[in-house]
C-alpha positions in Angstrom: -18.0 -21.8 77.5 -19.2 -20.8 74.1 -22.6 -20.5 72.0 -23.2 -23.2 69.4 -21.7 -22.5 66.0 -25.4 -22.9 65.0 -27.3 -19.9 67.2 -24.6 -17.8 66.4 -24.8 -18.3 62.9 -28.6 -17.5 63.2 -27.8 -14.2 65.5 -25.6 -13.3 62.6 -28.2 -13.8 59.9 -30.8 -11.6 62.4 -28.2 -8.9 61.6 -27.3 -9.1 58.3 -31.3 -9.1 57.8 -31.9 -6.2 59.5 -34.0 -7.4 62.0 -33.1 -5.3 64.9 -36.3 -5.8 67.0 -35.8 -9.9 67.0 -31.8 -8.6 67.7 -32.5 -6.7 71.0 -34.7 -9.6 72.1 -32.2 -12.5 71.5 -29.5 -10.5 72.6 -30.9 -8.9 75.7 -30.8 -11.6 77.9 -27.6 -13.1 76.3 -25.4 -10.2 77.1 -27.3 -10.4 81.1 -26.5 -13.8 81.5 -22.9 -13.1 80.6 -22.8 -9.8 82.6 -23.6 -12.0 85.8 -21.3 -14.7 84.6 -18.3 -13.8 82.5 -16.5 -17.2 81.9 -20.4 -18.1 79.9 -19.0 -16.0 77.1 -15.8 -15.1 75.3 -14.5 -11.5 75.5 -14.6 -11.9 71.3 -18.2 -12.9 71.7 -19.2 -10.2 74.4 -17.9 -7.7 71.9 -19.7 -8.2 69.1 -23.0 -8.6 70.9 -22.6 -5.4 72.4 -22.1 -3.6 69.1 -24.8 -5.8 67.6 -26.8 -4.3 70.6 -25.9 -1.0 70.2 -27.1 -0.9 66.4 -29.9 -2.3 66.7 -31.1 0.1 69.5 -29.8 3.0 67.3 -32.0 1.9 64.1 -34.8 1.6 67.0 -34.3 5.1 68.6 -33.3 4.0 71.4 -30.2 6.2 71.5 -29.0 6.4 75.3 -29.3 2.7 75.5 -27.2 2.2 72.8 -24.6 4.2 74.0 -24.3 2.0 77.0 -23.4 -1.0 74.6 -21.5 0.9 72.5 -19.4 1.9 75.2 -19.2 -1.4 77.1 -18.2 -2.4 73.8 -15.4 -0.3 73.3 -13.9 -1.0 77.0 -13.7 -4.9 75.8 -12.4 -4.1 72.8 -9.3 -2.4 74.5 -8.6 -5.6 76.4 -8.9 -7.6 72.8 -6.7 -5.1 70.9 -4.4 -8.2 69.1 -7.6 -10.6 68.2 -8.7 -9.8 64.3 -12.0 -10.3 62.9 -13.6 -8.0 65.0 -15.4 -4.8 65.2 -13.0 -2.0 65.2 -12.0 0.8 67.6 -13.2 2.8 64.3 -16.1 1.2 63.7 -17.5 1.5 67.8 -16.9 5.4 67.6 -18.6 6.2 64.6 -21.5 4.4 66.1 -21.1 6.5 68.8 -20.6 9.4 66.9 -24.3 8.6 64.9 -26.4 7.7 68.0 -24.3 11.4 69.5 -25.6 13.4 66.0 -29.2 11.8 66.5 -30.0 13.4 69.9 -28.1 16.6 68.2 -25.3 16.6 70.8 -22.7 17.8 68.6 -20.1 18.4 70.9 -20.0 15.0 72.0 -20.6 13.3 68.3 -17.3 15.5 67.7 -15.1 14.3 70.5 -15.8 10.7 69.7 -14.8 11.1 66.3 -11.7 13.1 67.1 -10.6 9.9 69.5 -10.6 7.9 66.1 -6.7 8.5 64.8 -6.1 9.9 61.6 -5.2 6.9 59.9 -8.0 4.9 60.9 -10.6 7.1 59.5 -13.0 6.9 56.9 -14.1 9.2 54.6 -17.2 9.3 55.9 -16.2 10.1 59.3 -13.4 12.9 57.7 -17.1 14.3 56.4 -18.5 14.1 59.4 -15.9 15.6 61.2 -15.3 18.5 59.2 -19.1 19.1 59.4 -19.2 18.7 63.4 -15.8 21.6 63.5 -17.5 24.0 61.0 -20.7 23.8 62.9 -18.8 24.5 66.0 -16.2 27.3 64.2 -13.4 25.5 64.0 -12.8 25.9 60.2 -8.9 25.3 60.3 -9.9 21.8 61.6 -13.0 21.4 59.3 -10.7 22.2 56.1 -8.2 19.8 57.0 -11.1 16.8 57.5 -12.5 18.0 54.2 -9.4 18.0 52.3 -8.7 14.7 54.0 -12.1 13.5 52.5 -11.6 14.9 48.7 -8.4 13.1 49.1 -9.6 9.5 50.1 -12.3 9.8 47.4 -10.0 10.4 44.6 -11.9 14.5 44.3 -15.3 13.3 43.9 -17.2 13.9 47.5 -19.1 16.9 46.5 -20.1 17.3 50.3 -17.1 18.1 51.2 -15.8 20.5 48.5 -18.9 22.3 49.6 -17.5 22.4 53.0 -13.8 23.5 52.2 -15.8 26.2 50.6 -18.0 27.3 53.4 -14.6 27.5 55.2 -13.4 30.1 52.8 -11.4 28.2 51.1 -10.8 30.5 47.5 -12.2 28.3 44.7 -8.6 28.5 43.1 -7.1 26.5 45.6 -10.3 24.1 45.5 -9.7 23.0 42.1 -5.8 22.6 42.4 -6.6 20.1 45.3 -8.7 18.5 43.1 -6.2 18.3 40.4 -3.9 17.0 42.3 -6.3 14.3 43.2 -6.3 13.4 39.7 -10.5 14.2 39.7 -12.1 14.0 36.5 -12.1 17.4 34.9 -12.4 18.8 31.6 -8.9 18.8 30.9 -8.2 15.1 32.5 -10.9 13.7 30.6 -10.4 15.1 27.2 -8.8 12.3 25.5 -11.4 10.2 26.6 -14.7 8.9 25.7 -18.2 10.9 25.5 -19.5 9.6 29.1 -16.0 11.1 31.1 -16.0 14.0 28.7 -20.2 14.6 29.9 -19.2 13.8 33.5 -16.3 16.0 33.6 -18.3 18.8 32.3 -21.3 18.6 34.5 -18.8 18.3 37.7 -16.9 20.9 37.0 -19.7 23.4 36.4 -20.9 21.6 40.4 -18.0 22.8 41.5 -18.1 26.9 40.8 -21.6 26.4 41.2 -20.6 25.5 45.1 -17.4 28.2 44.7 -20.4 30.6 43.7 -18.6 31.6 40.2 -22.6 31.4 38.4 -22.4 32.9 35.5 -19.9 30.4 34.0 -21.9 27.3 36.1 -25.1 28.4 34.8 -24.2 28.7 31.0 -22.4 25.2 31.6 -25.1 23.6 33.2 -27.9 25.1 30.8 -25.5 24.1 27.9 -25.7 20.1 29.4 -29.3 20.5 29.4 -29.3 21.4 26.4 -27.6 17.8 25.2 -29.6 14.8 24.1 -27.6 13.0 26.8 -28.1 15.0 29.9 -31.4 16.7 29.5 -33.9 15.7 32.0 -31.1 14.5 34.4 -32.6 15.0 38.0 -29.1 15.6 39.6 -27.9 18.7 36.4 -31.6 20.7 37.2 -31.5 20.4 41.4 -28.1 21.8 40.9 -28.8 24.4 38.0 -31.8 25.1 40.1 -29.9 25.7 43.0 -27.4 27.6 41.1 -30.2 30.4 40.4 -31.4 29.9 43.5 -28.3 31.3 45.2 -27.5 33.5 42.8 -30.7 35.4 43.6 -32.9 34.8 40.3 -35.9 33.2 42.2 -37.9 33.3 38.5 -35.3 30.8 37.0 -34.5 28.9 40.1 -38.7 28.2 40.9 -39.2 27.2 37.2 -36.1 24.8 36.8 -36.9 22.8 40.2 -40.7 23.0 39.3 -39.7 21.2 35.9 -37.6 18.9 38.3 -40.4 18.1 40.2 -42.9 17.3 37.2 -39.9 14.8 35.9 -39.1 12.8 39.2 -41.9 13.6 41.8 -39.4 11.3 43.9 -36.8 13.6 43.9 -35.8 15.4 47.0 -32.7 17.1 47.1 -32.7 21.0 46.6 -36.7 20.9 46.6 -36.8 22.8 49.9 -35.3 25.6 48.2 -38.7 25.8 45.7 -40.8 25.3 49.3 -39.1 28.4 50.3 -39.8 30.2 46.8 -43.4 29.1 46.4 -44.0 30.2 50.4 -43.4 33.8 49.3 -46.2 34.0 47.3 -49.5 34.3 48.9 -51.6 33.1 46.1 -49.0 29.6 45.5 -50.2 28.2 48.9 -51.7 25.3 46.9 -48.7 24.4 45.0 -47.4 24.2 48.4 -49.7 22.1 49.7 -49.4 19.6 46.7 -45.4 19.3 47.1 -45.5 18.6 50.3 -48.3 15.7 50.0 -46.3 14.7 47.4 -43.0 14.9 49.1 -44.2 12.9 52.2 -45.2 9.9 50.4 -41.6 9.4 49.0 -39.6 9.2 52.7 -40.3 9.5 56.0 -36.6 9.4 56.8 -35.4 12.5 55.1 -35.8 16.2 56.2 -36.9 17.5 52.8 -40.4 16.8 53.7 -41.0 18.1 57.1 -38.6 21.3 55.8 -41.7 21.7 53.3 -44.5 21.2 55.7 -42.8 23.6 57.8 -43.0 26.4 55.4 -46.7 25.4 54.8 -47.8 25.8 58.0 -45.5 28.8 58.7 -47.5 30.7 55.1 -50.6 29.3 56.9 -49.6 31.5 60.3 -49.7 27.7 62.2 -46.8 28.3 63.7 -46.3 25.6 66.4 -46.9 23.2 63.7 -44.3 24.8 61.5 -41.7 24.8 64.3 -42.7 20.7 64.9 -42.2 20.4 61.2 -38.8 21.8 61.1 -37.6 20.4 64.6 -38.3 17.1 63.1 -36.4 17.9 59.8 -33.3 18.4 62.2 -33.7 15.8 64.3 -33.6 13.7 60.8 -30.2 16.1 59.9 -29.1 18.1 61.7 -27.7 20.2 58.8 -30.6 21.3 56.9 -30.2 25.0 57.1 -34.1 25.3 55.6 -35.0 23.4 58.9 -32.8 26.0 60.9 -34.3 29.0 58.6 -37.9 27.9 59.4 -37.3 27.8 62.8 -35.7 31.1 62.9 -38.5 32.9 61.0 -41.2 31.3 63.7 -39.4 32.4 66.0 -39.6 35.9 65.0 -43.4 36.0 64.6 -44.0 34.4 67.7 -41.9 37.2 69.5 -38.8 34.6 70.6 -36.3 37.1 68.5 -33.3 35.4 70.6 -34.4 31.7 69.9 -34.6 33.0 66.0 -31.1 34.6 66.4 -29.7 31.6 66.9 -30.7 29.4 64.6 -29.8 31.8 61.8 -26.5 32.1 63.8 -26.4 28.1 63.7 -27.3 27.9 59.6 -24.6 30.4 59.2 -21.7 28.2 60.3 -23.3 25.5 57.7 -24.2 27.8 54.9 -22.0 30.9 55.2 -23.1 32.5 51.8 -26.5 32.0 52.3 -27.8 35.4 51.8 -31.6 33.5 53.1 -29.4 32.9 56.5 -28.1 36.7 56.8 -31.5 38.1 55.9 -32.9 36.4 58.7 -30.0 37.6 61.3 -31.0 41.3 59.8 -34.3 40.8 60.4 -34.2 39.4 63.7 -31.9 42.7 64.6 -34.5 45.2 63.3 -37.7 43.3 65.3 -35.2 43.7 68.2 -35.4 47.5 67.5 -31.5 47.2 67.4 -31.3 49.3 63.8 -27.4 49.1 64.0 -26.8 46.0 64.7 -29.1 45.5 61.5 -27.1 47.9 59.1 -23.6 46.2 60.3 -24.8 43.3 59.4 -26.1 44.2 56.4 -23.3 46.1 55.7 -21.4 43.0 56.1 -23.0 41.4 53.4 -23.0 44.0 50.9 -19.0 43.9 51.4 -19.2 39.3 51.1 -21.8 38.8 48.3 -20.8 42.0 46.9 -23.8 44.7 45.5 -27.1 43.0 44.1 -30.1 44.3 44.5 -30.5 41.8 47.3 -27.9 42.9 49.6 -28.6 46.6 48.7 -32.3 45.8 48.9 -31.3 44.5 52.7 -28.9 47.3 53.5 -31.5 50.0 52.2 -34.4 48.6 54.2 -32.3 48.3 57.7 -30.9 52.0 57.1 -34.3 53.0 56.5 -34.9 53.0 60.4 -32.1 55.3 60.9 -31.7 57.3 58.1 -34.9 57.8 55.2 -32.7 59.9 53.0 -29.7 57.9 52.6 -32.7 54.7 52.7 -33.8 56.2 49.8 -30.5 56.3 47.5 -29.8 52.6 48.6 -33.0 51.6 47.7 -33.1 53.4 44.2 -29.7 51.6 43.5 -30.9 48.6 44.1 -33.9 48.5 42.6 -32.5 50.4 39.4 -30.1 47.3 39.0 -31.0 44.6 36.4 -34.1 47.1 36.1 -35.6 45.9 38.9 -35.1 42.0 38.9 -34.1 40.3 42.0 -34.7 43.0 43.8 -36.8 42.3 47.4 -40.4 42.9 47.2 -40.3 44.3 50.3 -37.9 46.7 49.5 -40.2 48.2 46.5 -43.1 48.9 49.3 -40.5 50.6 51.5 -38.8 52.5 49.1 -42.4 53.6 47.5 -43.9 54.7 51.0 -40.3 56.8 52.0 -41.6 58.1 48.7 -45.0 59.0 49.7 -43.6 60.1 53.0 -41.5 62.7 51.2 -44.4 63.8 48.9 -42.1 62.5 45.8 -45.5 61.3 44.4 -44.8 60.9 40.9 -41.6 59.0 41.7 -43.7 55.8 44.2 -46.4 55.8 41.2 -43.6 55.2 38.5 -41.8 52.6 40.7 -45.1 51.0 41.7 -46.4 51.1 37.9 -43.1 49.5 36.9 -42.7 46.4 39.1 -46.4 45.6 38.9 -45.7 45.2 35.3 -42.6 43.3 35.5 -44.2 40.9 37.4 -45.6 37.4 35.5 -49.3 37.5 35.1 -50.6 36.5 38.4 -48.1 36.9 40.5 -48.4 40.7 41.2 -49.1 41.1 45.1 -51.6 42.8 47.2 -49.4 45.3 49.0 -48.4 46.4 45.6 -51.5 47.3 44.5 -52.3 49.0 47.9 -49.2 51.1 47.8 -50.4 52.5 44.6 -54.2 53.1 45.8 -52.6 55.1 48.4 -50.4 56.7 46.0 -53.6 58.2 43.6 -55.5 58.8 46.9 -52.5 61.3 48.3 -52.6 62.7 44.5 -56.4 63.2 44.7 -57.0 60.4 42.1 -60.2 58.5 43.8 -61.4 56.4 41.0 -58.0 55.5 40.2 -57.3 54.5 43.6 -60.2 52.6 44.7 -59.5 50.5 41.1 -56.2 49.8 42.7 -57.5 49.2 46.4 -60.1 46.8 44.8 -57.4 44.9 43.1 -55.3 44.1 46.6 -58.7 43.0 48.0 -59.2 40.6 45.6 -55.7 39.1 45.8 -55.6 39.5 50.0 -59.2 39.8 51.4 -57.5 39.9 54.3 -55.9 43.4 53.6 -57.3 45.7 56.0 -55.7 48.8 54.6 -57.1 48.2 51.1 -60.4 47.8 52.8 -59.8 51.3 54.7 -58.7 52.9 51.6 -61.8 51.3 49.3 -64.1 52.4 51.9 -62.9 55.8 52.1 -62.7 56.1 48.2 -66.3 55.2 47.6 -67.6 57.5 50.5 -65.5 60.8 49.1 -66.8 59.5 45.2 -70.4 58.9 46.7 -69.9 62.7 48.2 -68.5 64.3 44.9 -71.2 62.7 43.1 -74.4 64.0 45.7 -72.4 67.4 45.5 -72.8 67.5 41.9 -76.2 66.8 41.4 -77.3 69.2 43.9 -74.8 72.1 41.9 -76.9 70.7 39.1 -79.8 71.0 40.9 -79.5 74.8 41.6 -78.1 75.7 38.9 -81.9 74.4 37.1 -83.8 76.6 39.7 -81.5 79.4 38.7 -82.3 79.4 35.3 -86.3 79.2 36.1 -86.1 81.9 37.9 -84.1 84.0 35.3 -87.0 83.4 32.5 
């Protein structure tokens, strides 16, 4: 027995509409009925409900449940192997596989994609399935289900260059891959028109952006936004933003997605890095606040905005709200390595240090280079008061992103625990590179108090004195300003110091130190001056006397 040609046609239109609600209510009882009964329905028929049923209870959240169908699904589907027209083998797993990567049970979502054979698969499940093995380590397996990926989409799935790359693949034998593929580069498309020609350029400088060759992807990138044709394009500044971002030139990268934002307010990719920039700064907590408004009234459904709010809350010391925030960022995607670094940083101020371990561990095997990722794991070693775990990591990522004043700037301040002296050198060099750009801001207050603590007094005020006055007008910090009030007050400069302590006050009320120091400058200044007038006072009487 069989439905009319008419309901079905109707059951069809419910999904091809969308309407999964009406879907799980038509099809509900349907699939009972034929449960208690089998000859009421045809095994095609049964099928195809079932994966209906599973879909629509995956768009609902309704994950578990959909599993269920998916899986009768798949049994019926091995006893209907011959009969075309239906749902595939395939096409059941990856279902699987998305209602698996919702619930964040990767090692499941990774089997059931591994069951699919190679021939059968998609690109977007080799995507997937390189992601799934680099998150779980495998990166001989990941590589192959990117290359597999760049392959079927003729070179041009940026996703999963990026992934051959977090697997170490060297950026040489990226771009012969993609040769091979026949990709558009700058070389395949010079005989062509202006569009390829544009397109070729503006990939290619994508691709060593990802392969983290800068230098040449900046000045390509900044040269196509320098073109009547590309400037203003949304996608060329998220990835020249990025580009600085990574690179470590926070200035550049927080200007060029700020500019992003101003131009499409509905864009979302890369804007979690500028969350992450505009959190550092104490007095940009309204910016912050206006991005992620902003942000939230484009999707719901992406992570970007939660990522955002998480950073908000986590500058506003809310710090279950920040971890809700970014849980529900990676329940939306699981890779969002923002979502993992949020996490990891709440973890560590609410004292969880092996929580915050790993999920830095967990946004490494996404983002490998991240050198936000490997601060975090150094951080998380030092508030574990395990100093040497700290310097081998950060030892480790002086020798992979090579010397910056980041990773010396890292290495110096994790050394600085164990050894002030050899703290001190590291610290110098990194802060002497690029003259001081780039360079942590928390390594300029450690490297200015191992000053103080060595009596080099002259040396903390010049390196104090210097960085305040690289910084852009109104953007100088508190602790700054507070170092160098301490650094006149050691030096027996009150006035000097209490101008300094006044200035961190006004930029951090909040500053207890500067308060401390202020207080203590105006009661030894208030002392001098009473000490005075009463010299003066004698000195009067002294001179009656005498006539």
């Amino acid at each position: 027995m069989a439905l009319s040609n008419t309901l079905l046609q109707n059951i069809k239109l419910l999904q091809t509409n969308e309407m999964y609600e009406d879907i799980k209510i038509v099809l509900g009882p349907i699939v009972t009925i034929a449960e208690n009964n089998e000859r009421l329905l045809s095994h095609s028929d049964r099928l195809t409900f079932y994966v209906h049923l599973g879909d629509a209870c995956h768009r609902t959240g309704e994950h578990q449940k959909a599993l269920r169908y998916l899986g009768q699904a798949l049994q019926l589907r091995r006893c209907t192997s011959r009969l075309r027209g239906l749902p595939t083998e395939a096409d059941i797993r990856w279902r699987s596989y998305l209602c698996y990567a919702a619930q964040r049970l990767h090692a499941e979502a990774c089997r059931e994609l591994a069951c699919v054979p190679e021939k059968a698969r998609t690109p977007a499940m080799h995507l997937a399935l390189g992601q799934s093995y680099l998150r779980s380590g495998e990166e001989k397996l990941a590589q192959t289900a990117f290359k597999c990926c760049v392959k079927a989409t003729g070179g041009l799935s940026m996703e999963a260059i990026k992934g051959l790359l977090a697997c170490r693949t060297p950026l040489s034998e990226v771009l012969q891959l993609l040769a091979n593929c026949g990709c558009l580069t700058q070389r395949a498309a010079s005989a062509t028109g202006p569009l390829e020609q544009l397109l070729a350029r503006y990939f290619d400088a994508s691709v060593q952006a990802a392969g983290r060759a800068f230098r040449p992807a900046i000045e390509a990138l900044v040269a196509l936004d320098g073109n009547d044709l590309m400037t203003g394009d949304s996608n060329l500044l998220a990835t020249l933003g990025e580009a600085f971002y990574q690179c470590g030139d926070y200035t550049e990268a927080e200007r060029i997605l700020t500019r992003l934002h101003s131009l499409d307010s509905n864009w979302l990719r890369h804007i979690d890095s500028l969350a992450e920039l505009l959190h550092r700064h104490a007095n940009k907590t309204r910016q912050l606040e206006c991005l992620a408004a902003s942000l939230m009234q484009v999707s719901e459904h992406r992570p970007e905005p939660y990522v955002v709010y998480g950073y908000l809350n986590h500058s506003n010391k809310r710090s279950s709200k920040a971890m809700f925030f970014a849980q529900k960022a990676l329940t939306i995607s699981p890779n969002s390595v923002h979502a993992l670094i949020v996490c990891g940083y709440v973890s560590i101020r609410n004292g969880k240090e092996r929580d915050a371990l790993s999920y830095f561990t967990e946004a490494r095997k996404l983002a490998p280079n991240s050198f936000e990722v490997q601060h975090g794991i150094v951080w998380t070693y030092i508030n574990r008061h395990k100093y040497r775990n700290a310097i081998a990591k950060a030892e480790l990522l002086v020798k992979q992103l090579g010397r910056n004043p980041r990773t010396l700037g890292i290495y110096g301040l994790a050394t600085s625990y164990e050894n002030k002296d050899k703290a001190i050198e590291i610290l110098a060099d990194a802060f002497a590179m690029f003259n001081g750009r780039g360079c942590l801001p928390e390594c300029v207050s450690v490297l200015a108090e191992l000053y103080m603590e060595k009596k080099r007094y002259p040396e903390a005020k010049a390196l104090l004195v210097q960085k305040i006055e690289q910084e852009p007008a109104g953007e100088t910090t508190a602790e700054l300003h507070r170092l160098l009030g301490d650094c006149h007050s050691r030096c027996g400069q009150q006035q000097e110091a209490l101008v300094h302590y006044e200035i961190a006050i006004r930029l951090d009320s909040k500053n207890r130190k500067a308060h401390e120091g202020a207080v203590a400058m105006r009661s030894v200044l208030n002392l001098d001056s009473r000490t005075a007038g009463t010299h003066q006072h004698q000195m009067d009487h002294s001179d009656e006397f005498s006539d």
